[in-house]
N, C-alpha and C positions, 0 to 999 in steps of 0.2 A: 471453560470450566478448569479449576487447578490441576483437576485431577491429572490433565492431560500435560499441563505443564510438568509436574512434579516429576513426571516420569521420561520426562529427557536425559535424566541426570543419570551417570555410574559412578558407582563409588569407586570405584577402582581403575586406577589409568594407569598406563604405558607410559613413563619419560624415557627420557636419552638421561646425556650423562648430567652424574650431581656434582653441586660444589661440595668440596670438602667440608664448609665451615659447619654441617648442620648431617644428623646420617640420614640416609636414603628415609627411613622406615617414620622421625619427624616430618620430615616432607609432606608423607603421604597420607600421615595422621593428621595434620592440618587440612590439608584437601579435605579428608570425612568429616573432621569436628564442621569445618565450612558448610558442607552440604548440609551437615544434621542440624546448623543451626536455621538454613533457607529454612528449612522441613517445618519446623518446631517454632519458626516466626521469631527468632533470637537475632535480629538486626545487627547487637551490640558483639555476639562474639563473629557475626558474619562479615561484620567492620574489621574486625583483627584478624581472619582467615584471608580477606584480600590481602592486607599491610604487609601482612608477612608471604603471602606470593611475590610480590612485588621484591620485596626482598630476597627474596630465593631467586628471581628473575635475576639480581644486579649484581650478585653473589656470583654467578652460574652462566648469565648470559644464553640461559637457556629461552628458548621463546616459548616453549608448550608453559613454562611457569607465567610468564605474560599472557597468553591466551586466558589460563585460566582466571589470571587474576581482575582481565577484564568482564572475563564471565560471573566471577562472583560478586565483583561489580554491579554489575545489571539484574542481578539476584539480589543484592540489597534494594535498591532503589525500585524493584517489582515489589515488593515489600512496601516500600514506602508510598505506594502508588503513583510512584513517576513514570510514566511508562515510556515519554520522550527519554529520559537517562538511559532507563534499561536498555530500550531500543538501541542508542547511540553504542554504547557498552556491548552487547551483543556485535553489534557487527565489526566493530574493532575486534572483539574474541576470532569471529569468525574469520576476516581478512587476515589476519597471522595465523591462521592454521590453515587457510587456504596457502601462504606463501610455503609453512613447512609440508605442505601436502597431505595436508593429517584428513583425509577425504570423512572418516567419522566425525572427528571433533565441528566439520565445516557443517555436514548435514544436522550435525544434534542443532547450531547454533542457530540453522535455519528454519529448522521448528521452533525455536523460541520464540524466531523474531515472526513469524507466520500467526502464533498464537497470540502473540502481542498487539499484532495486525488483525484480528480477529476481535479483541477486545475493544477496539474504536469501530468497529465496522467497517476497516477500509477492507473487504470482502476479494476483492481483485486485487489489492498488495498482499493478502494472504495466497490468494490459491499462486499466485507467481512463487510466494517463498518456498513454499511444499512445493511447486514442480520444480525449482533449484535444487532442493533439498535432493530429489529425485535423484536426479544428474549424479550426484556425490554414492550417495546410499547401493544404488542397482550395483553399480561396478563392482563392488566392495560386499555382495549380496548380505547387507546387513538387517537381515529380515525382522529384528527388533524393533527395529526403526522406522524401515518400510511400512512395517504395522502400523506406526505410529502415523506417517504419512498421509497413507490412504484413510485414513476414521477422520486426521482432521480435513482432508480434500473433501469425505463425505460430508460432513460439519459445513464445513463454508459452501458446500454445492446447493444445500438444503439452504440456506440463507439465500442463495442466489435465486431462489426457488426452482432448481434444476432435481425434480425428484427422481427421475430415472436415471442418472447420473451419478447422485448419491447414493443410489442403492448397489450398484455395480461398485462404486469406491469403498463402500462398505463390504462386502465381498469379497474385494479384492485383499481388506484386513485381511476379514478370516483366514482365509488361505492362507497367509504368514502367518499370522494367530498360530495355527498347528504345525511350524517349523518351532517356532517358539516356546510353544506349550505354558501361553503366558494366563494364567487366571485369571488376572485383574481386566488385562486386556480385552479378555473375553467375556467377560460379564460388561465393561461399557461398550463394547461394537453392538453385542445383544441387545442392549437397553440402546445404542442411538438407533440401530436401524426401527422398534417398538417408537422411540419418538415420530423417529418418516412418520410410518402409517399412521400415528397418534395425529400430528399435523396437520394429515389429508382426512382426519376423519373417519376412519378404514380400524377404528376400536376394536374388533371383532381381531381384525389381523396383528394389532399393537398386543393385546394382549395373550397372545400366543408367543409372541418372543419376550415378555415380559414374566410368563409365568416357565419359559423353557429355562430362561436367566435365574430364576427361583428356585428350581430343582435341581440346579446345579449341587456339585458334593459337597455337602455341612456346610452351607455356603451363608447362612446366619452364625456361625459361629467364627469360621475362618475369613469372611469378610462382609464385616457390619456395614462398612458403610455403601458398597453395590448392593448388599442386602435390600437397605430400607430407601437406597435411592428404587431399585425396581419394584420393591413395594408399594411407594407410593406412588409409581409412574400405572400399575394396575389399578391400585383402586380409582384414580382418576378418569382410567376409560372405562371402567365397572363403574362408574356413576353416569360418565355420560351415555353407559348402554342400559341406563335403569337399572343396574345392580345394585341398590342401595346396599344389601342388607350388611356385609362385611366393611364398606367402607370407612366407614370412619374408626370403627376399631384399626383399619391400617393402616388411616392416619397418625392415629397416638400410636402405635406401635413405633411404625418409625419417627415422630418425632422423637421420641423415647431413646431408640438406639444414637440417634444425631447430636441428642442435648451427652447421651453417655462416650460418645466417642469426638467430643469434644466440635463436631460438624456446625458449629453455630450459622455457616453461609448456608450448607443445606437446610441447618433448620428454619429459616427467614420463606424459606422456597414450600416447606409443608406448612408453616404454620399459615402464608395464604391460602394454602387449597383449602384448609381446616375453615378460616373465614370465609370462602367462598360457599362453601359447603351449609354454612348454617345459614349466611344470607341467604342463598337458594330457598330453605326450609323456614324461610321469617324468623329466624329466632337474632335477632339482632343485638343483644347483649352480647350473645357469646362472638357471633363475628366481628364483632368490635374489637372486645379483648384480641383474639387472635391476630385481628391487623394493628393492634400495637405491640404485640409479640412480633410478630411480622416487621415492622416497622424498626421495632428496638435492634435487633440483629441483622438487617440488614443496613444499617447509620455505623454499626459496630465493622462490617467485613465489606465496606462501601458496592453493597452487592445495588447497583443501579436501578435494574429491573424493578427486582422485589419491593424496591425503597419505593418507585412512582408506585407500583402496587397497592402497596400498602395504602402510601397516600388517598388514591383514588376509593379503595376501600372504605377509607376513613371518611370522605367526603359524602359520602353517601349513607353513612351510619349514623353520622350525626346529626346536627339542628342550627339553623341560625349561624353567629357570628362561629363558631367553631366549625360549621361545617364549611362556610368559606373559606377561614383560615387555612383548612385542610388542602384545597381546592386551588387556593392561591402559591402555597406551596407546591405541592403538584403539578403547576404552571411553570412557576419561576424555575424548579429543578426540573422539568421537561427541556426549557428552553436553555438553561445552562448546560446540560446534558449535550445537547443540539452540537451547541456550541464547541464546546471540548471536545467531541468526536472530530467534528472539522477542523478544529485545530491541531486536534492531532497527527491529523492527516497527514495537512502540509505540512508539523514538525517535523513528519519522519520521513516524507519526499526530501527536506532541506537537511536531513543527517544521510539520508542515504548517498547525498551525491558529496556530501561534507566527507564524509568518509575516504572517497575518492580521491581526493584532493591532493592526498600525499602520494599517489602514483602518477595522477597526472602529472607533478611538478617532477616526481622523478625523471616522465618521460621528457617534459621539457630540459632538464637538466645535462639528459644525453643528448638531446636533438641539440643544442648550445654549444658542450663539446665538444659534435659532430662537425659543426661549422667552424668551429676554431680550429681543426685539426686541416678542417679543408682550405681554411685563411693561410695557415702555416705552409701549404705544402704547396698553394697557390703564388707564395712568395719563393718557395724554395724554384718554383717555376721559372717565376720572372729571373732572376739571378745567374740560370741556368742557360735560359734565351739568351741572357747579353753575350753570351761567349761563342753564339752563335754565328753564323757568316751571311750575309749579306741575304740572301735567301731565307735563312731563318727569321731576318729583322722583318723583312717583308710581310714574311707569313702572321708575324708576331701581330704587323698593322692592321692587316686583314681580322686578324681575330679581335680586335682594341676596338676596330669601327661595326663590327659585330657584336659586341658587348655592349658597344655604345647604343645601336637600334635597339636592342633588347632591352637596356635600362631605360633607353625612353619610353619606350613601348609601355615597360613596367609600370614607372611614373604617370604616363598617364591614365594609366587603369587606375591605380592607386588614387589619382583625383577625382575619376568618377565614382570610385568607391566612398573618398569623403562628401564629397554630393549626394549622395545617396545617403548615407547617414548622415547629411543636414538635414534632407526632406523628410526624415524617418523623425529627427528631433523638432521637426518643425512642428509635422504632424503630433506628437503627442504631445506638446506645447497647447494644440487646439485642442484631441480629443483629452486633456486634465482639464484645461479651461473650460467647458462644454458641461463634460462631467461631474465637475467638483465649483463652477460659479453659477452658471448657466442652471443647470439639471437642478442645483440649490436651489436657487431663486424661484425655480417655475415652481419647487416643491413647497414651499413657503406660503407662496400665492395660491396654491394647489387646498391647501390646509386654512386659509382664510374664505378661501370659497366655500369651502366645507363647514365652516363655523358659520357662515352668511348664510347657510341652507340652499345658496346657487347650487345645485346638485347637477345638474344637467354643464353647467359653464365648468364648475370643476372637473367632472368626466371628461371634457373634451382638452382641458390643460393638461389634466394627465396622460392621456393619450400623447401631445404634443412634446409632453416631457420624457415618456418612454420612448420617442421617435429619437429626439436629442441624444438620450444614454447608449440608443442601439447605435448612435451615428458615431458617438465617444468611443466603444468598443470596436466597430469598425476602422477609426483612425486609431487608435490603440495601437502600439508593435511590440514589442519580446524583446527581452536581455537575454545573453546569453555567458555574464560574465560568474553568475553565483549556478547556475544551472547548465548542467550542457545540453547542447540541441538535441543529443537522443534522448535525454529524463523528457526535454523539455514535450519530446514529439507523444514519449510514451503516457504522459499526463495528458495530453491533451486526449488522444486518443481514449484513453481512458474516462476523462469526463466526458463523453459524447457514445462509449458503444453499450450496449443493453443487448437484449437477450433476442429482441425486432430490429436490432440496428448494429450488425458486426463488418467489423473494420478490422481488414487485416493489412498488415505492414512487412516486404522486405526493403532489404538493402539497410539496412536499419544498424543494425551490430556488425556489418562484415565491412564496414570503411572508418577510418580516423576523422570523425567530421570537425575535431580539435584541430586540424592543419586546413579548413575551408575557413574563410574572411567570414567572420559577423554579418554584412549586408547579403553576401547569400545566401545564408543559414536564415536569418531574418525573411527573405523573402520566401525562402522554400517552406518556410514555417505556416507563417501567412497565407501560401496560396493551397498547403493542407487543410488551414482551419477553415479557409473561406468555402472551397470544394464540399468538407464536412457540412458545414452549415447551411447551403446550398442544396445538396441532399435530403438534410433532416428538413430543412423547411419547403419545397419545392419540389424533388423529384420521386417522395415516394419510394426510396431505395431501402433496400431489408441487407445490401452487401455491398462496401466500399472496399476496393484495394489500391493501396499503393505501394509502388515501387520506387525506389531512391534507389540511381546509379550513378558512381563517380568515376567518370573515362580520363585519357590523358589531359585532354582539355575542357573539359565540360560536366557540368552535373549534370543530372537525367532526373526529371520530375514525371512519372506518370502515373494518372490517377483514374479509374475506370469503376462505372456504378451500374449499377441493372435495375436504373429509374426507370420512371415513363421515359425520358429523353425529348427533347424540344426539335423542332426546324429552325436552325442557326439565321436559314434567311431570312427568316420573320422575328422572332425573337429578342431583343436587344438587349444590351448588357446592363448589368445593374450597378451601382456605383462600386460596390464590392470587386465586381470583376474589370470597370473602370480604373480602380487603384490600381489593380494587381497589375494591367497592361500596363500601367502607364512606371511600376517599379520594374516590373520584366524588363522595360524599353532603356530605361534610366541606369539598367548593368548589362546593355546591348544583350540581351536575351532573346528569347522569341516563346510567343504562348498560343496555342490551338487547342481552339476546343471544337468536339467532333461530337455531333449527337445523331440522332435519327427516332423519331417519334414512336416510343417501345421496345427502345432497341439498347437504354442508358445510354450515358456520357462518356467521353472521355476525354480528359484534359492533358495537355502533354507541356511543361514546363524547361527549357534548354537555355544554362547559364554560361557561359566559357569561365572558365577558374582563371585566365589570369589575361596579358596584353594580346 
């Protein structure tokens, strides 16, 4: 919902020092004309409130004017519904007020980007944003925010379908709610906790905080639009408790206030209920109309929902070629929907580690001059040694034939390392060819079968061709040159844990897995996702943990589940844990796996990091 966006923003901020060329009090006037223009949907003057941040940044070299100007950035392009920009935009804001320390401006940035994350459904890249946000906000006890926090934590818990969890995160609003004494804030926690129960069916109880939100003080005159949102969020469960009689008069009521306080998204949202309402009661003229009202304002404020809505509405009101019509659209924009969600996804996993980039390179950049510093002083060494006496030359040899073991040593890890990533390139040489010739062709043949009526013969090629894909993805292996291995582990993790199937991970954030080689990252990758998959298909496990440890000489893989668990002696490995021995063995590692029948798994994975 906007609402909750709009209200990240303060008109008013704190700088450091200004440049001369412009006075303080311009500065800060551009800031609000900026905001009032996000507010007010003025793209055009909110394109010149950035330009001239930016200028004030080059003028000033101040960075809180760069923070900002990347934030109103990402306010244009919210606007224009780009939400990959915004997104990208956002976290550049936040990343330079994270460097100047600006602990508020970091947590505001991290509810935007949370809400953003909210609007594609990546549901688990939100609730991470909001417990980041966390971190910043507590210290700095900025209960404005906190507020904000906790309602959208409840938001997305209620998506997650965790309702007893959202209800405490709502809750926990309140509680800031009254350090605050914020109105607005308090009429939506009211109305979301009334949704929960509205949700679960629990009408009776929905409406109880719907009509407590109502009686609030002059709360139609001082705020029309929580007004006629809790308006209408009553009479929907007063119809579905058999309350006809006020309902639809509360309908037009609050369309009424929506269409006069300019609300055209919320009005897309009443005027379905208004179509629903009279389909219920057969009168199908007028629910038609209303799902093209419905329809017409939701195309205008790209409100996604209400639009299939509508649609769906529509297809069912009609007749014949137009009611297909209706139906076909509602298909095609279902599945383009689909689509955009998941692309969204991965856009904003590939800007969040984008983002990165320029501190990793920093760090590479000291770690470079650290060596060059070391090269210099390892020369100033040698130089030093020659002036040395006869004893010193000695000792000098001693240490030369000692460098010398070691660089071989070195050397030839390093070659088993490129061996190891040939067999990794060999491999996914086969699992493409498998996947992308193979997997084609069987699917082709698959589809002529299908056209032939062989129904029974093509059933069993598809089978053979899904055997083929799973084998593709099993030889399948991971880059880690656009992604690093912790995004890479936290994705993965993330596409596999559910609310039956939790996975928790240390060791994860407390080591540099940027100074460990590709091929062991690659492998320790691998033998997480194999363990996972193994798990979800196979042992029946409701909790997976791993541990990732990096000692002087060695990584530390260990993974442990509370499957059934198998008897190792009878058992045999699957091609899966086949690979994985035979990569463990190919970077002199070693791999155990420990089970006992009821008792879960446990796999223990040990690489040496270097000769």
């Amino acid at each position: 919902m906007r609402f909750f966006l709009f209200s990240l923003f303060l008109i008013k901020l704190t700088y450091g020092q200004q440049s001369d060329s412009l006075p303080k009090n311009n500065k800060l006037k551009t800031i609000d004309i900026g905001l009032s223009a996000y507010f007010d949907n003025d793209t055009t003057t909110l394109k010149e409130s950035y330009k001239k941040l930016l200028i004030f940044h080059q003028e000033s070299t101040d960075s809180t004017f760069l923070a900002k100007y990347y934030q109103y950035k990402a306010m244009f392009y919210e606007l224009k519904y780009k939400k990959d920009s915004a997104y990208y935009y956002y976290h550049q804001s936040k990343n330079i007020s994270k460097k100047t320390g600006d602990s508020l401006e970091v947590g505001r940035r991290l509810l935007s980007i949370a809400f953003l994350q909210r609007k594609v459904k990546d549901y688990l890249g939100a609730e991470i944003s909001f417990i980041e946000a966390l971190k910043y906000l507590e210290p700095i006890k900025s209960y404005k925010y906190l507020e904000r926090v906790y309602n959208g934590l409840g938001l997305i818990t209620v998506e997650l379908n965790q309702k007893g969890e959202a209800l405490r995160y709502y809750n926990k609003a309140l509680f800031y709610n009254k350090s605050n004494n914020n109105s607005h804030g308090y009429l939506y926690i009211i109305n979301n906790i009334g949704l929960l129960y509205q949700k679960q069916n629990l009408h009776k109880k929905a409406t109880s905080y719907f009509k407590k939100g109502l009686a609030f003080d002059n709360i139609k005159k001082k705020y029309p639009k929580q007004y006629s949102m809790l308006l209408e969020n009553l009479a929907y469960s007063n119809y579905q408790l058999k309350r006809k009689a006020n309902v639809l008069s509360q309908y037009e009521e609050a369309i009424e206030i929506k269409k006069n306080i300019n609300n055209i998204n919320g009005a897309s949202t009443t005027h379905i209920n208004i179509s629903n309402y009279y389909k219920d009661i057969k009168q199908n003229t007028k629910a038609k109309f209303h799902a093209y009202e419905a329809l017409k304002y939701a195309k205008q404020t790209h409100n996604n929902n209400r639009w299939l809505e509508a649609l769906e509405n529509l297809s069912e009101l009609t007749y014949g070629e137009e009611s297909k019509q209706f139906l076909k659209e509602y298909i095609s924009l279902n599945d383009s929907l689909f689509q955009k969600e998941r692309l969204s996804k991965n856009q904003f996993a590939k800007i969040r580690y984008e983002t990165g980039k320029k501190e990793k390179e920093n760090a590479v950049l000291k770690t470079e001059n650290e060596k060059k510093q070391a090269q210099i002083a390892y020369h100033q060494q040698q130089e030093t040694i020659g002036w040395l006496t006869a004893a010193s030359i000695l000792l000098l040899l001693i240490l030369s034939i000692t460098f010398f073991l070691h660089r071989r040593r070195k050397l030839l890890y390093q070659a088993q390392l490129e061996a190891a990533r040939a067999r990794e390139n060999e491999r996914q040489q086969i699992a493409k060819s498998l996947h992308d010739e193979v997997a084609g062709d069987l699917r082709m043949l698959h589809q002529k079968l299908e056209k032939s009526n062989l129904l029974t013969e093509a059933k069993k090629l598809n089978n053979v061709k899904e055997n083929v894909r799973n084998l593709s993805h099993q030889l399948s292996s991971v880059s880690f040159d656009e992604v690093s291995f912790k995004d890479q582990i936290i994705n993965l993790v993330s596409d596999y844990f559910e609310l039956d199937f939790k996975i928790s991970v240390t060791g994860l954030q407390e080591y540099e897995w940027q100074e460990v080689n590709n091929p062991i990252k690659r492998l320790l990758y691998l033998g997480i996702r194999e363990s996972i998959q193994n798990c979800k298909k196979y042992a029946q496990a409701s909790k997976i943990n791993i541990d990732l440890t990096i000692q002087k000489n060695y990584v530390l893989l260990n993974i442990t589940d509370n499957g059934i668990g198998f008897d190792t002696k009878i058992s045999k490995k699957g091609i899966g844990l086949r690979n994985l021995q035979e990569r463990v063995e190919d970077l002199n590692g070693t791999l155990n796996i420990s089970s006992k029948i009821g008792n879960g798994t446990k796999t223990n994975i040990q690489i040496p990091l270097n000769a």
